[in-house]
N, C-alpha and C positions, 0 to 999 in steps of 0.2 A: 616120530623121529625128528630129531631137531639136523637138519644138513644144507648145507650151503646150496645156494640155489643155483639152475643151468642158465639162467634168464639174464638180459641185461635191464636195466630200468627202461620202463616204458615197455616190459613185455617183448622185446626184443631178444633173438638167438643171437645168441654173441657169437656164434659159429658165422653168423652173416645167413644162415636160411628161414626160409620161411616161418612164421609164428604157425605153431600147431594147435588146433582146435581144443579148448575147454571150458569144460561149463562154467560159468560166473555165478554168483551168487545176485539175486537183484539187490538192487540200487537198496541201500542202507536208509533207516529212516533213526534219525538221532532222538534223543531223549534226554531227560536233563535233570532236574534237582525235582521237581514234581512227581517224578516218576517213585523217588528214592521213601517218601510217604506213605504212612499207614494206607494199606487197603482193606476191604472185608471180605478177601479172597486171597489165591496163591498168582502171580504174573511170572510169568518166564518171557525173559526174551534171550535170541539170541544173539551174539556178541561179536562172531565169527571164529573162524578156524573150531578151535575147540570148547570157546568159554561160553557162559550161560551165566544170566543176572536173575536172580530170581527174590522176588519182591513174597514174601509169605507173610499177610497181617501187620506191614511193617517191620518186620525180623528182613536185614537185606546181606543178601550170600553172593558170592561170585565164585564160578568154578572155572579153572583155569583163564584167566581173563589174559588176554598178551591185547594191551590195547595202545601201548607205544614199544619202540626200540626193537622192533624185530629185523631180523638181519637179511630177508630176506624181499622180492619186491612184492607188492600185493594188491589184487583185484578191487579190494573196495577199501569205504573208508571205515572208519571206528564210528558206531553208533554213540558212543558217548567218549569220551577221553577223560583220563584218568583226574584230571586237575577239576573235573565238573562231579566228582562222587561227591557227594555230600558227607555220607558214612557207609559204611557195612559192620557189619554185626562179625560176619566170618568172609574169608577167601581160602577155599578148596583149591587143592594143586593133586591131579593124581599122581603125574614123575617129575621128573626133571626135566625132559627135553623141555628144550626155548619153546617151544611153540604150544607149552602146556604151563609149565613156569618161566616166567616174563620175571628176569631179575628186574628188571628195567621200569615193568608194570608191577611187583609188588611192592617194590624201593617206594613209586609213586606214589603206592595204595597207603604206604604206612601209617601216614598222620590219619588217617579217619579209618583205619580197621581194626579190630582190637582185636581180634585171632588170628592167625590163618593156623589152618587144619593140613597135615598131608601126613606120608607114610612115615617109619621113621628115619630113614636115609634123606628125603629129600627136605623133613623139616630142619635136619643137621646142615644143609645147603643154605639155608634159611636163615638159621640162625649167624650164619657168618656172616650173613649180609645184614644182620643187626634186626631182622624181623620178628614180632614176636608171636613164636610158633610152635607148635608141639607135634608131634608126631605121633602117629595108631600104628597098633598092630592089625594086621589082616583080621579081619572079622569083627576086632571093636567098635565099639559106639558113644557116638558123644551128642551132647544136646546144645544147640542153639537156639533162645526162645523159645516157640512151639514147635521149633522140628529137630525130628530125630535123626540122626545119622550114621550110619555103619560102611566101615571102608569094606569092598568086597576082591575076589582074586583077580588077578590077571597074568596073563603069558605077554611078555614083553621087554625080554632083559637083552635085545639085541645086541646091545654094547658088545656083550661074548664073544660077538662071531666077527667083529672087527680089527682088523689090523693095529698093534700099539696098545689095544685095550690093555690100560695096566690095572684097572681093579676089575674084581669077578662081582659083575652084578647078579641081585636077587631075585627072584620073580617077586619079592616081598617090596620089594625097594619102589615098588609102581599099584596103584589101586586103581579102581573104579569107586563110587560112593551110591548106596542104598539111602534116598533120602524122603523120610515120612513126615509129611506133612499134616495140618489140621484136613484140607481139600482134593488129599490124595498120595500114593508114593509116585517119588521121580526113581528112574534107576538112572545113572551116570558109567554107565559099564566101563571107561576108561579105554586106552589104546591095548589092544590083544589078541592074540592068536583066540582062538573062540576053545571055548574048555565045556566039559561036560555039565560043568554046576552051571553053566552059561543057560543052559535050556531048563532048568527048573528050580530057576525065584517065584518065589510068590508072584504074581501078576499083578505086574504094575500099571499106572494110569497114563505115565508118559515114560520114553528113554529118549536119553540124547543119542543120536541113531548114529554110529560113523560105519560108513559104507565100503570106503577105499578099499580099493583092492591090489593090498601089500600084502606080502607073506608074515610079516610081523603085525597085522594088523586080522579080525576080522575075512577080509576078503569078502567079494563081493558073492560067492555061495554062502560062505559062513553068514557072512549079514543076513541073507534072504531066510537062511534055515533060523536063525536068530528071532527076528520078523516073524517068521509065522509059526514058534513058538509060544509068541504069546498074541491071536492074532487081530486081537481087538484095540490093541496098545495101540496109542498114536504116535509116530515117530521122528520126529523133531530133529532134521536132518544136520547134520556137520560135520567137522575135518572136509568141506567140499569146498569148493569156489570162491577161496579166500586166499591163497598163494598163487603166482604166480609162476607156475612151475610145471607147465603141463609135460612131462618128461619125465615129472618123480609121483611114483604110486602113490604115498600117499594124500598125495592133495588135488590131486585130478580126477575124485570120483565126479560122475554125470548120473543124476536124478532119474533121466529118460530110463538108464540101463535097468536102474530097480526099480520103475512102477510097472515094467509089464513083468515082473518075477515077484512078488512078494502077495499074499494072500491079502485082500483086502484093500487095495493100492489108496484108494481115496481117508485115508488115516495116514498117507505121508506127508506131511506139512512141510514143501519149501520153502522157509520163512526169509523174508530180508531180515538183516542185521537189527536188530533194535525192534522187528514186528511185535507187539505183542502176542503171545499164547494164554489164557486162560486154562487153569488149572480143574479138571473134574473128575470126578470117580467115573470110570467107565462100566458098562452093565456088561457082563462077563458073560461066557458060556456061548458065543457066534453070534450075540442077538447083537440089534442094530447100537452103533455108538451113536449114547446121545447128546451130540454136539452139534452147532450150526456152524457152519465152516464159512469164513468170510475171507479165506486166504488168499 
């Protein structure tokens, strides 16, 4: 959800009381025109809030990237900013809220991106803003270099149950993305109330994990039953420690709360900003993941 923040700059209660306890995200580590290069593997890093960079063989994607103009104050800095992309191939948006599409971050994006991908409602947002964009229906699939992609469901049309709301949003108008790689599938579940297709994709090698616990979100049972769904998957944490907001669900989830509930805890990765992640097929079936964790 995109909403104005309780906070004043500098983390302060504009109420004048005390600042309330939340998790941070660690210190950001930047990255830059190198990073943007063919590799002979898949790189994920995370971006903060909700976005993710992912480098596959040189094919370069960004999924919800908000890496200037956000309206709200925030905990850390941008691991790269928008004026240092070199290119992208594609940028993924699964809705609309600001904190998922960044009018501001994909205006920037546009001289060096030559897609962006999203539903068909929010590529119609897109296109006003002169980006050039197309839109999926729930369950299609489009190809970017060697990766596959398919937008998948989500519950999330909260706009409904707001005061003023003058258009009737769709549960179709917001995605999540199914994205297969040559070194693995990513899932990208999107912001959601947790659905029953939610517990039986195919088993994937990483998700971008968001934890918060909103009613319009996941929730912090739903994430865990999510979690240990698939429970070898490694989970690549976010929507956490990156607003400054500790008063509003969904940006104040704490790490600490889901490694003693989630099966397997040592496959949560709480990555700083810009960490590299390493892309691998995971060995299925409860046997050990085989990864060397340097996090």
């Amino acid at each position: 959800m995109g909403v104005q923040g309780k906070t004043g700059k500098g983390g302060k209660d504009v109420t004048g009381g005390k600042k309330k306890y939340q998790a941070k995200a660690p210190k950001a580590m930047r990255f830059g025109v190198k990073e943007f290069k063919p590799y002979d593997k898949t790189s994920i890093r995370w971006l903060g809030l909700a976005g993710f960079y992912i480098n596959c063989h040189g094919t370069n994607i960004m999924l919800d990237p908000v890496l200037q103009g956000f309206d709200m104050p925030l905990l850390i800095d941008m691991p790269v900013k928008a004026k240092q992309v070199p290119r992208l191939d594609a940028v993924l948006i699964t809705h609309s809220d600001n904190d998922h599409y960044s009018a501001a971050t994909c205006t920037a994006l546009k001289g060096v991106t030559k897609k962006f991908h999203s539903t068909l409602y929010c590529a119609s947002l897109m296109k006003k803003e002169g980006l050039p964009s197309t839109g999926h229906e729930i369950g299609k699939s489009f190809i970017v270099g060697p990766v596959k992609i398919k937008l998948t469901p989500v519950d999330h049309a909260w706009q409904n149950e707001q005061p003023g709301n003058t258009r009737r949003f769709k549960d179709s108008d917001a995605c999540g993305f199914w994205i297969e790689t040559p070194d693995g599938k990513i899932w990208a579940p999107g912001d959601s109330r947790l659905l029953k297709s939610h517990l039986h994709m195919p088993v994937p090698d990483a998700i971008f994990f968001d934890f918060s616990d909103n009613e319009w979100h996941f929730g912090l049972k739903g994430a865990v039953k999510l979690a240990d769904a698939y429970p070898d998957t490694p989970l690549l944490l976010c929507h956490w420690g990156s607003v400054d907001a500790p008063d509003f669900t969904p940006f104040n989830a704490d790490p600490k709360k889901l490694l003693g509930l989630v099966t397997n805890p040592s496959r949560v990765y709480i990555l700083a900003p810009g960490k590299e992640f390493i892309l691998k097929r995971i060995k299925r079936k409860g046997s050990k993941l085989d990864l060397v964790r340097k996090y």
